[in-house]
Backbone as a printed PyTorch tensor [residue, N CA C, xyz], in Angstrom:
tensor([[[ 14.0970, 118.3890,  35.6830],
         [ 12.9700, 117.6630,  35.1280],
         [ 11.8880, 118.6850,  34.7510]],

        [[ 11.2830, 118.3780,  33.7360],
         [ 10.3960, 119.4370,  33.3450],
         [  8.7860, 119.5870,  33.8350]],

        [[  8.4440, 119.9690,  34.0030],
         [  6.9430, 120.0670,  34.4050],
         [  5.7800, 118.9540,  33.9940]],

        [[  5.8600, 119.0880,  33.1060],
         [  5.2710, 117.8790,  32.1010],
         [  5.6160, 116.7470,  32.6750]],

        [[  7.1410, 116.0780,  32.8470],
         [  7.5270, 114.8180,  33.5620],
         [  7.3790, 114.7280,  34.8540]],

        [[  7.3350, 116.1000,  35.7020],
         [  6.9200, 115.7960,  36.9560],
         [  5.4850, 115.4760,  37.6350]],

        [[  4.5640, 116.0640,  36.4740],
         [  3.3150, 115.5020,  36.6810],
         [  3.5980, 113.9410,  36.3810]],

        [[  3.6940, 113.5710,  35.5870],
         [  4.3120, 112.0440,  35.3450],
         [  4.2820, 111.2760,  36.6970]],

        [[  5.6200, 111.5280,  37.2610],
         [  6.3460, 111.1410,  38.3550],
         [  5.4720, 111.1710,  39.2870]],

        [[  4.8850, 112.0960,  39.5200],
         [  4.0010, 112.3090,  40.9430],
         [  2.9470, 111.8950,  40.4910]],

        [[  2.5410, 110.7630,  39.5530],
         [  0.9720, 110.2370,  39.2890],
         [  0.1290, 111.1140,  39.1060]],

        [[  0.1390, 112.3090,  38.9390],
         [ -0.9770, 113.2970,  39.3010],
         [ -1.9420, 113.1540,  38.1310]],

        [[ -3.3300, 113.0270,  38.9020],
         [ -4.2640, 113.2120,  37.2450],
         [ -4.9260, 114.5420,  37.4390]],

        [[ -4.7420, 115.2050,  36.1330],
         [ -5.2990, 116.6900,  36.0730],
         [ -6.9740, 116.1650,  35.3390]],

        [[ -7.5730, 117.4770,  36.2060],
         [ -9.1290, 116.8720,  36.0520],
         [ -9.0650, 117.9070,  34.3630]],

        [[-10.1330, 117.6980,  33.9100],
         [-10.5690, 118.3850,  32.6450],
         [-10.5860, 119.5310,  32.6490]],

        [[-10.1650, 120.1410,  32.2400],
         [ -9.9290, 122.3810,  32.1050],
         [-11.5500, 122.4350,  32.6670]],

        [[-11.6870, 122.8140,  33.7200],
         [-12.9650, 123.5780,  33.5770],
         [-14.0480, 124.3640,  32.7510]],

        [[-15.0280, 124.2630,  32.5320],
         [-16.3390, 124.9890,  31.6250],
         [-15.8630, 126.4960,  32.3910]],

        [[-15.9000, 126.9180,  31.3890],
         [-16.2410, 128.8250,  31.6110],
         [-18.1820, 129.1120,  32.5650]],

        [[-17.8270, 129.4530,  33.6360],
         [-19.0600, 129.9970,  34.1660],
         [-19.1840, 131.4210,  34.2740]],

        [[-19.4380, 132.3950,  32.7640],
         [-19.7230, 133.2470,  32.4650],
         [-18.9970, 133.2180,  31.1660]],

        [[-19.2610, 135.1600,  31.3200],
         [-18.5660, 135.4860,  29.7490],
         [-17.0470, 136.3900,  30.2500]],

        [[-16.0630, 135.0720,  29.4480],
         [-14.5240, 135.9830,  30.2040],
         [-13.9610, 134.7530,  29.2860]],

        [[-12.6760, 134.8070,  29.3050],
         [-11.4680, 134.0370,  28.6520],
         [-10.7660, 133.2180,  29.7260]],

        [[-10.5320, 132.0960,  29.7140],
         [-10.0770, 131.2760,  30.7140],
         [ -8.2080, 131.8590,  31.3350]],

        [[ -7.9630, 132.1290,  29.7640],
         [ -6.2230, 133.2080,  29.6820],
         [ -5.9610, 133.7650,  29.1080]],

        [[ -5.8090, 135.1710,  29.1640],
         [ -5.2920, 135.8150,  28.7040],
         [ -3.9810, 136.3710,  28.4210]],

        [[ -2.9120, 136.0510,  27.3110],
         [ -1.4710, 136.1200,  27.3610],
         [ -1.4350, 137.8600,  26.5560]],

        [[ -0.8110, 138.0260,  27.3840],
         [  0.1860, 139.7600,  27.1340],
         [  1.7210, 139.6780,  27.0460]],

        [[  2.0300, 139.8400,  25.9750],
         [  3.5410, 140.1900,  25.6310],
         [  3.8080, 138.0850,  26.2170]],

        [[  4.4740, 138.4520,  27.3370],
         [  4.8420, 136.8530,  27.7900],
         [  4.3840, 136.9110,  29.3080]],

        [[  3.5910, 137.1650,  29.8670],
         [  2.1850, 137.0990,  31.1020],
         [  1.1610, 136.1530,  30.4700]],

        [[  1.2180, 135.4040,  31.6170],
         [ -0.5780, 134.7100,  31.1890],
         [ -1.3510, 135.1510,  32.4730]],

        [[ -2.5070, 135.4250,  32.1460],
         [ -3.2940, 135.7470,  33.0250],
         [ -4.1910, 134.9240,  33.4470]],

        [[ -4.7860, 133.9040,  34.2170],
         [ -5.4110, 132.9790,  34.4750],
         [ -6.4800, 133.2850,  35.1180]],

        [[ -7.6810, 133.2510,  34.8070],
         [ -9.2740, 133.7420,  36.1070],
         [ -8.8130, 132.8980,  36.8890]],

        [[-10.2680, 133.2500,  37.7670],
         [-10.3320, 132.1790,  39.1230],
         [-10.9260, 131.0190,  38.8070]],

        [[-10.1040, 130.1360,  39.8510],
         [-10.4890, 128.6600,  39.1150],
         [-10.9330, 128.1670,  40.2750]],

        [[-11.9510, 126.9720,  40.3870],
         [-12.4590, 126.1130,  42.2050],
         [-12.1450, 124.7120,  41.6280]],

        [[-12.2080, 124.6820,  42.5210],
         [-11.3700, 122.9950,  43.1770],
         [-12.6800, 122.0690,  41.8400]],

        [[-12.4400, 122.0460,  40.7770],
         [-13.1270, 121.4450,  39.9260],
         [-12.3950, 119.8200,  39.4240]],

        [[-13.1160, 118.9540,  39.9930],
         [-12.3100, 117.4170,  40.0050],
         [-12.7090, 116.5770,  38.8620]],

        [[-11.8930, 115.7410,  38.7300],
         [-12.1130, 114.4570,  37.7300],
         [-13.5510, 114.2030,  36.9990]],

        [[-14.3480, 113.8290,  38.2240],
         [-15.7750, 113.6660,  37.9860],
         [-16.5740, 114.9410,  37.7060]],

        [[-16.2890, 116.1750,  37.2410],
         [-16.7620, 117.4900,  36.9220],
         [-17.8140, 117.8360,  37.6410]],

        [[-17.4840, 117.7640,  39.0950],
         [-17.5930, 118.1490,  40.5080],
         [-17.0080, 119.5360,  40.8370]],

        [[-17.8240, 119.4880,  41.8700],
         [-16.7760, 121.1100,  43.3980],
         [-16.4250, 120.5250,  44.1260]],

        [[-15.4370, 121.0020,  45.1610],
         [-15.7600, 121.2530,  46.2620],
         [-16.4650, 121.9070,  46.8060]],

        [[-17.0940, 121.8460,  47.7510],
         [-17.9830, 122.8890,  48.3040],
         [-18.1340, 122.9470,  49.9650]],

        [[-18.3080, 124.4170,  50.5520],
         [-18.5650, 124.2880,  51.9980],
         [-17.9180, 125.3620,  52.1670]],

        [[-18.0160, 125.6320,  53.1210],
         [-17.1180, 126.9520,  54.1710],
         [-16.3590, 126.5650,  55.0380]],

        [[-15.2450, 126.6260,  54.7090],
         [-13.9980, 126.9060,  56.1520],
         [-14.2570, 127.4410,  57.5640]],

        [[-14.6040, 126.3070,  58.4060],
         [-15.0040, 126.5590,  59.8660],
         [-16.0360, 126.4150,  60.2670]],

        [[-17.4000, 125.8740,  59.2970],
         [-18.7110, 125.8040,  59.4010],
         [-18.6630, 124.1730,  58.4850]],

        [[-18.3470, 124.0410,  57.0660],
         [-18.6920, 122.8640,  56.8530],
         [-17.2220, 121.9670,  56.7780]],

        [[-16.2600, 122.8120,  56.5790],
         [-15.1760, 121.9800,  56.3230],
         [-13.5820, 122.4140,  57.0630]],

        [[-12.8380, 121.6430,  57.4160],
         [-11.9030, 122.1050,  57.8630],
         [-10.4680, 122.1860,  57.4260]],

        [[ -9.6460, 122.8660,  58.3600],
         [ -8.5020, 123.3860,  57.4720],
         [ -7.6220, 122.3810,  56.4050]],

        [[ -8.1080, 121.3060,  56.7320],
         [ -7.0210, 120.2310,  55.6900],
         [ -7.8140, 119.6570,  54.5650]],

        [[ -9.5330, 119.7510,  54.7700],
         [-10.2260, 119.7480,  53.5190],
         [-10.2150, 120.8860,  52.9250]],

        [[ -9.8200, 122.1720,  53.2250],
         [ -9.9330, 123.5070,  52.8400],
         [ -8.6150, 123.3010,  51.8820]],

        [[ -7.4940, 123.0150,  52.5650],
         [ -6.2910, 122.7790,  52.3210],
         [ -6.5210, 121.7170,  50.4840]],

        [[ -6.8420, 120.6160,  51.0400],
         [ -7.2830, 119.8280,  49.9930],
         [ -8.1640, 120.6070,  48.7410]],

        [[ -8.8080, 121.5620,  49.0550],
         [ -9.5980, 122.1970,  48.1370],
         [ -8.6160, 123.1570,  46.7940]],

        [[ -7.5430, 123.6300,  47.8370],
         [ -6.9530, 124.3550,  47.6800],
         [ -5.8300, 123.9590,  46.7120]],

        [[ -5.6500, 122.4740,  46.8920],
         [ -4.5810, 121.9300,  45.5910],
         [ -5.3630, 121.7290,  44.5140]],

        [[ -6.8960, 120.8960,  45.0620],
         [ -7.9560, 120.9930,  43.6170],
         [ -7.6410, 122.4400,  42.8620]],

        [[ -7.5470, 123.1160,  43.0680],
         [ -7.4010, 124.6180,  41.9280],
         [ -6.9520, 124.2770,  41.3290]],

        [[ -5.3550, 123.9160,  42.0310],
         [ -4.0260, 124.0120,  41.3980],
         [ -4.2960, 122.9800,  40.3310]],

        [[ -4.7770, 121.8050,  40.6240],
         [ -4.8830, 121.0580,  39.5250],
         [ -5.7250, 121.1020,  38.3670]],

        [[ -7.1570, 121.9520,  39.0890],
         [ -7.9090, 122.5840,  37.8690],
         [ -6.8260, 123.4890,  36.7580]],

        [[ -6.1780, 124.3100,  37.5200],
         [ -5.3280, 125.4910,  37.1550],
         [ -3.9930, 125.0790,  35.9670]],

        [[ -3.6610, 123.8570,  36.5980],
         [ -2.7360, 122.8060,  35.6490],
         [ -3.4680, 122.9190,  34.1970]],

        [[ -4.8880, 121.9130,  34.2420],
         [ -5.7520, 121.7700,  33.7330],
         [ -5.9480, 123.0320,  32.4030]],

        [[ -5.6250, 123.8060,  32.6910],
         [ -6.3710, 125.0410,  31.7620],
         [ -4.9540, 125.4010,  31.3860]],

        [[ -3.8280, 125.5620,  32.1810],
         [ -2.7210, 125.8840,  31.4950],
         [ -2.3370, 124.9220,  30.1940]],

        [[ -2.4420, 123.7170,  30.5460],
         [ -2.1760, 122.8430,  29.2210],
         [ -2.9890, 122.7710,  28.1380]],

        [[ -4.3490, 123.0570,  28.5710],
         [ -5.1490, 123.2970,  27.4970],
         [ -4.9990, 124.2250,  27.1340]],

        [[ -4.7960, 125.3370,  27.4660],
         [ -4.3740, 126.5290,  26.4290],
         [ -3.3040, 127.4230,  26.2390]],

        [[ -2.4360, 127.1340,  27.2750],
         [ -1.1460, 126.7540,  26.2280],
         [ -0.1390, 125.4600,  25.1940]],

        [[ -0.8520, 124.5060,  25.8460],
         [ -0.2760, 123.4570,  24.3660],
         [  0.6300, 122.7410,  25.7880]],

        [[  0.8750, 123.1920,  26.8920],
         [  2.2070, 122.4730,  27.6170],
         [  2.7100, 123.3800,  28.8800]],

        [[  2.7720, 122.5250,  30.0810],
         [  2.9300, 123.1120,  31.2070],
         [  4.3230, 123.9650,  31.0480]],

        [[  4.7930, 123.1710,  30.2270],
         [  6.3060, 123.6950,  30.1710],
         [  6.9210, 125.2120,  29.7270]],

        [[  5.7980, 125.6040,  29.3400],
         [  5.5940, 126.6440,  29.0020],
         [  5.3030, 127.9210,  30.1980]],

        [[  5.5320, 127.2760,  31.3820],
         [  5.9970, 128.4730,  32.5070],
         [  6.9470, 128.2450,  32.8320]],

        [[  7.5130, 129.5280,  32.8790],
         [  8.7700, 130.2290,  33.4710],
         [  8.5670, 130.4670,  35.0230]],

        [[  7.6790, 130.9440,  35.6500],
         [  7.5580, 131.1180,  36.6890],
         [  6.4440, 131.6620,  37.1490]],

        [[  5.4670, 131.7650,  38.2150],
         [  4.6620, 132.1230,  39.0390],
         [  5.3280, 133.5780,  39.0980]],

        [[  4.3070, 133.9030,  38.9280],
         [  4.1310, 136.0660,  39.1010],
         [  3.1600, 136.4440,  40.7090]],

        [[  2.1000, 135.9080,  40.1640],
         [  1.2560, 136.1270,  41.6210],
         [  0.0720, 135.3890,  41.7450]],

        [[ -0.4020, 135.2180,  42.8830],
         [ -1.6050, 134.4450,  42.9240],
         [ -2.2690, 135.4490,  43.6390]],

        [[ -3.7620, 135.0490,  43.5080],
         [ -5.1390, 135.8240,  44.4240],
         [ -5.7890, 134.4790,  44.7190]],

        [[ -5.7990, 134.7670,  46.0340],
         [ -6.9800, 133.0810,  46.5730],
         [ -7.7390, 133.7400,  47.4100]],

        [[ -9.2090, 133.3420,  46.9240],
         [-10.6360, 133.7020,  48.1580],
         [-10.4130, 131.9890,  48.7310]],

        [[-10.9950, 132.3920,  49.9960],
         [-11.5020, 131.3220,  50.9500],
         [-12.8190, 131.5640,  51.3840]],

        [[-13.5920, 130.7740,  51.1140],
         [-15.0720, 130.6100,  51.5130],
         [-14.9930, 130.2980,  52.8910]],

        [[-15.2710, 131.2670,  53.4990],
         [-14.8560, 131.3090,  55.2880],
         [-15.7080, 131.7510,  56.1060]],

        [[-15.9660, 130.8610,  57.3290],
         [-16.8520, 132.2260,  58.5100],
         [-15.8390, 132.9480,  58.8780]],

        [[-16.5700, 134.2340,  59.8510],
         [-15.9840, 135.2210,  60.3740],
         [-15.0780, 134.7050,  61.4220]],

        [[-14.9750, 134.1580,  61.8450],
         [-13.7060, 133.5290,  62.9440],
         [-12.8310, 132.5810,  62.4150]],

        [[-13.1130, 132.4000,  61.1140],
         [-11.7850, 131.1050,  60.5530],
         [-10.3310, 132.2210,  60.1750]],

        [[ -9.4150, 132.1600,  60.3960],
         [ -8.6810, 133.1210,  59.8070],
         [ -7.5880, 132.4460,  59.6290]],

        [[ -7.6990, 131.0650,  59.3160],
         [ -6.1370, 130.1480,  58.7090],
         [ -6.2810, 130.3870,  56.8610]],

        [[ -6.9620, 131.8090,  56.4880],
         [ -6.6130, 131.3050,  54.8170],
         [ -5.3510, 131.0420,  54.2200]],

        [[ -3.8210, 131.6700,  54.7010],
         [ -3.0870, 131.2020,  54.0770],
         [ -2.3940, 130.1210,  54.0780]],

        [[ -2.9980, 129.4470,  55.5080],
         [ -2.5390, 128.1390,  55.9010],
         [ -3.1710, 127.2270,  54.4970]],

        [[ -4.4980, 127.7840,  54.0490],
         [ -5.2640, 126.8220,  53.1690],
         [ -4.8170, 126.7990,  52.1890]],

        [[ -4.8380, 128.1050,  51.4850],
         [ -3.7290, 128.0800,  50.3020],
         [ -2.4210, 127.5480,  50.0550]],

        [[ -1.6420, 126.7150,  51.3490],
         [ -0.7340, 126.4570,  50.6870],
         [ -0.8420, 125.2550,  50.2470]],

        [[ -2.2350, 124.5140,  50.4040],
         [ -2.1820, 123.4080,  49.2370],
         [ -2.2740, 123.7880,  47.8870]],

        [[ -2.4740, 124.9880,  47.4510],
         [ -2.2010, 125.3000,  46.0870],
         [ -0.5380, 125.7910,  45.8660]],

        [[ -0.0880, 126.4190,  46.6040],
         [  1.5080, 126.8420,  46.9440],
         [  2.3260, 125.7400,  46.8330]],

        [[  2.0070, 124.4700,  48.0570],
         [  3.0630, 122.9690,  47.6570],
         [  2.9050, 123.0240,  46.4410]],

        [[  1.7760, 122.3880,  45.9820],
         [  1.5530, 121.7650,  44.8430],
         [  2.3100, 122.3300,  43.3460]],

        [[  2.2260, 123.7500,  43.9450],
         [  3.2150, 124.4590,  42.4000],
         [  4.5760, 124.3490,  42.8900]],

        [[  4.7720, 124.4440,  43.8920],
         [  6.0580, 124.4110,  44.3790],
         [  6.9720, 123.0120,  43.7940]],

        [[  6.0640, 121.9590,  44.0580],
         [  6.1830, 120.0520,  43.5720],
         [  6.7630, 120.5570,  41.6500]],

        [[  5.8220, 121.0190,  41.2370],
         [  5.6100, 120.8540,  39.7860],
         [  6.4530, 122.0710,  39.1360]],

        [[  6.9460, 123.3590,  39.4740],
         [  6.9690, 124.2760,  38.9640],
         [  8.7630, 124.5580,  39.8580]],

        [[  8.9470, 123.9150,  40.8000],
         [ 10.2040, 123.9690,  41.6200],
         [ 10.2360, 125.6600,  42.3300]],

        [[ 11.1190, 126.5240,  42.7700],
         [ 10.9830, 127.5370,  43.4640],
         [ 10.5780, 128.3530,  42.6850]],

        [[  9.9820, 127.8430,  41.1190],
         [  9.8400, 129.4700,  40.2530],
         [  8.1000, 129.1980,  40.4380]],

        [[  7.5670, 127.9030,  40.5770],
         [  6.1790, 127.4800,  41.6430],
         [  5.3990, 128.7220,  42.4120]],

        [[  6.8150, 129.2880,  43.6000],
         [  5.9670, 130.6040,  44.1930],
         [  6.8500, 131.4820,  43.9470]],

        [[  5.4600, 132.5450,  43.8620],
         [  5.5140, 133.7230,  43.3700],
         [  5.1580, 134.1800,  44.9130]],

        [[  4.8450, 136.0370,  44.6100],
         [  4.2640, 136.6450,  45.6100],
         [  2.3490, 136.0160,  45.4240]],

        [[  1.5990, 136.2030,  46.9040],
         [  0.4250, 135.8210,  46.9990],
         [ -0.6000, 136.3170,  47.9380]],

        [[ -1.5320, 136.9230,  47.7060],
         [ -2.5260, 137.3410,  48.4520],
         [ -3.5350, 136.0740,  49.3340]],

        [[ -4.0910, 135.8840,  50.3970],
         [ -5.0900, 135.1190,  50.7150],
         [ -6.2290, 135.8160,  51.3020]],

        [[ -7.5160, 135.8990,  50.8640],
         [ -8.4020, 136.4540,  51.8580],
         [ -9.7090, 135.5180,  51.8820]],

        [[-10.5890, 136.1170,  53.0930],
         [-11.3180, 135.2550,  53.4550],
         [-12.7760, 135.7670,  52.8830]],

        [[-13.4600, 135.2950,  52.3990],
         [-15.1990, 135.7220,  52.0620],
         [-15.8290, 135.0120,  52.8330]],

        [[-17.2680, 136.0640,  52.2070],
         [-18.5250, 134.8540,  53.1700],
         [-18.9480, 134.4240,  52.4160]],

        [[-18.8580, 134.2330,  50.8130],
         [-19.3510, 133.3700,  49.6460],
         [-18.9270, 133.4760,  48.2800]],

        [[-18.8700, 131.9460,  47.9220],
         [-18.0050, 132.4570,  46.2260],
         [-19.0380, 131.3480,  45.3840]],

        [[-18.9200, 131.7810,  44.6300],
         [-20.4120, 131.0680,  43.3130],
         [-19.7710, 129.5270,  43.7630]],

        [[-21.1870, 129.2970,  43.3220],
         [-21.8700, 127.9970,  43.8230],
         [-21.4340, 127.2680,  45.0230]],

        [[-20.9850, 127.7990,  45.9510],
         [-20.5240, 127.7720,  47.0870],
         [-19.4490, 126.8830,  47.4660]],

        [[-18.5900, 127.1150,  46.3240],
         [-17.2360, 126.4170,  45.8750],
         [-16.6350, 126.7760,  47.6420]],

        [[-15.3260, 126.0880,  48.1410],
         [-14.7970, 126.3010,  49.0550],
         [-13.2860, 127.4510,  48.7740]],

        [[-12.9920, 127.5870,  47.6910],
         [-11.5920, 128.1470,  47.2440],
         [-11.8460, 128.6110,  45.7420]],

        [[-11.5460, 130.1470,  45.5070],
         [-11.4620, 130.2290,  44.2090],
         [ -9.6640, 130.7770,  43.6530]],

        [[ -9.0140, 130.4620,  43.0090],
         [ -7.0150, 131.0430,  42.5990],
         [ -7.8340, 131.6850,  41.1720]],

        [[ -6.8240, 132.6170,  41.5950],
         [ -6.5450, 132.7480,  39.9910],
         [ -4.8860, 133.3140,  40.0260]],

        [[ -4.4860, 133.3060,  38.9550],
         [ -2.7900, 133.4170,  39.1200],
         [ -1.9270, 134.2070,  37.6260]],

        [[ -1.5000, 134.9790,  37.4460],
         [ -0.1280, 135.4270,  36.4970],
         [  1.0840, 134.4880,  36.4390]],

        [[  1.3470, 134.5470,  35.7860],
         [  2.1410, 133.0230,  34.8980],
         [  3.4600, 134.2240,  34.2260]],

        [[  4.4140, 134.0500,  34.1260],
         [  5.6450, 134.2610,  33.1580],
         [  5.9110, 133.1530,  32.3760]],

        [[  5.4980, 133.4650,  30.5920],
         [  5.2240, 132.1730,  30.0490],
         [  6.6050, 131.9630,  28.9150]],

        [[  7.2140, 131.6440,  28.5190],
         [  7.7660, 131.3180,  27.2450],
         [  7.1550, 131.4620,  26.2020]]])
């Protein structure tokens, strides 16, 4: 089943590609790489999430934050490539976690962005992946991905 139909299937509604907050390109494609910035849990209602892991929010809203990307991340792939279908596979991800100094479940958090590609994208979903923890990411989003794509 293709990407496209599995969003289908799984009801999923992708929120609106996110506004650019600065000056950068949402993707950049090389040869057949897409390069994707960092994206935050940007929802339906053109909202954040927001809070810190271990101070305002916890690991399964963190978690929850953490598929918001993915779906922001959906979001921008279809808008600028024309069609999800158009990945081949996950290359790599980078995920900050907006964290205090004693939270140290980030990759537990990230894998609500990990299922979620995993659901839609099947084992070519994960790639290799970094998780680390900050003490702040603009506008005090809870999760920022950004990710390399192998595109068609």
């Amino acid at each position: 089943m293709s990407a496209e139909a599995k969003i289908k299937a799984m009801g999923l509604e992708l929120p609106p590609a996110p506004p650019k907050g600065g000056v950068y390109k949402p993707v950049v494609v090389v040869n057949n790489l897409a390069y994707l910035s960092g994206h935050g849990p940007f929802q339906s209602d053109e909202t954040y999430i927001k809070g810190r892991l271990g101070e305002d929010l916890t690991l399964e809203e963190g978690q929850a934050a953490a598929r918001q990307c993915g779906l922001a991340l959906l979001a921008t792939i279809k808008a600028e490539l024309g069609s999800l279908d158009r990945v081949k596979r996950v290359i790599k991800t980078l995920a900050l976690v907006n964290s205090t100094n004693d939270f140290v479940e980030q990759p537990q958090t990230i894998n609500g962005f990990s299922e979620l590609f995993g659901e839609v994208f099947g084992d070519a979903g994960i790639g290799a992946r970094s998780a680390m923890g900050t003490n702040v990411l603009p506008g005090n989003i809870a999760v920022e991905i950004e990710v390399i794509l192998e595109i068609e």
